[in-house]
N, C-alpha and C positions, 0 to 999 in steps of 0.2 A: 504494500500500500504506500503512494508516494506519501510526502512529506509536505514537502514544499508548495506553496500555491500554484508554483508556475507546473509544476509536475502534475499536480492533478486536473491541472486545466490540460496540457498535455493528453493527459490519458482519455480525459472526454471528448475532446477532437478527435484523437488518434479512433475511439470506439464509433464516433459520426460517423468517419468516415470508409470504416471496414462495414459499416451498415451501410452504406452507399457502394461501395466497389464489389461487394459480394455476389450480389445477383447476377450482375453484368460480368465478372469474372466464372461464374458456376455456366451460364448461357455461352460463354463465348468458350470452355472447353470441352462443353458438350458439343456444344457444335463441329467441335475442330476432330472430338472424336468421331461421330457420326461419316463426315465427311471420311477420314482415315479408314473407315470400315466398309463404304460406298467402294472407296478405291480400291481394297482390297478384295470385294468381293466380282470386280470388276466387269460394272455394269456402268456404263459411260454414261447413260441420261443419270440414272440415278445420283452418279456419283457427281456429276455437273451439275444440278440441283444443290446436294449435299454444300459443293467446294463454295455454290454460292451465296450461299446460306454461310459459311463461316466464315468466308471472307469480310461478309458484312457485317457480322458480329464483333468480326477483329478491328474493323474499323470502328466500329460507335465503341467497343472498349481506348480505342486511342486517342478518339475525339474528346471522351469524357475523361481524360488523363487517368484512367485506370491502368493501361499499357502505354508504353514510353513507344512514341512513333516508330523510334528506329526498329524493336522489337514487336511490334505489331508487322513492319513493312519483311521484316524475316522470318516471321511466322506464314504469310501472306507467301511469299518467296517458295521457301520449304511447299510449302501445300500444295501449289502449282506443278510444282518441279513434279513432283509423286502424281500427281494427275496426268501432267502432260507424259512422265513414262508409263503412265496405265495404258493411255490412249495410245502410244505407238504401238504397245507388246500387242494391244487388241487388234488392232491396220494389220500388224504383221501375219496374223492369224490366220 
């Protein structure tokens, strides 16, 4: 238990604001899971659905500074990448 005034004001922000970034942090790795499960099960509407469905999740977490851009735009990144090799292995088939 803090002490200090400034420390327990602290800890009431700090608790604001995990009640705020929560929801949107729990949506936006579901998301990222679902999509990662689309891909593997590879089915290409589905999973282009799924990736865009979490792409836009990753963004409104970065707009709302819940994720730091640079790591939203790497998560974004990564996601693609696995998609766009879903899509070639399936072409090749």
């Amino acid at each position: 238990m803090p002490a200090a005034k400034l420390a327990k004001k602290a800890q009431r922000s700090s608790a604001r604001k995990r009640n705020y970034n929560k929801p949107v942090q729990s949506l936006t790795k579901t998301n990222i899971t679902k999509a990662r499960v689309a891909i593997a099960n590879g089915d290409v509407e589905s999973a282009r659905e799924a990736v865009k469905a979490a792409t836009r999740s990753i963004d409104v977490a970065a707009q709302k500074n819940v994720l730091h851009s640079n790591n939203a735009a790497r998560r974004k990144s990564r996601l693609m990448k696995l998609f766009n090799q879903m899509k070639e292995t399936v072409a090749a088939k």
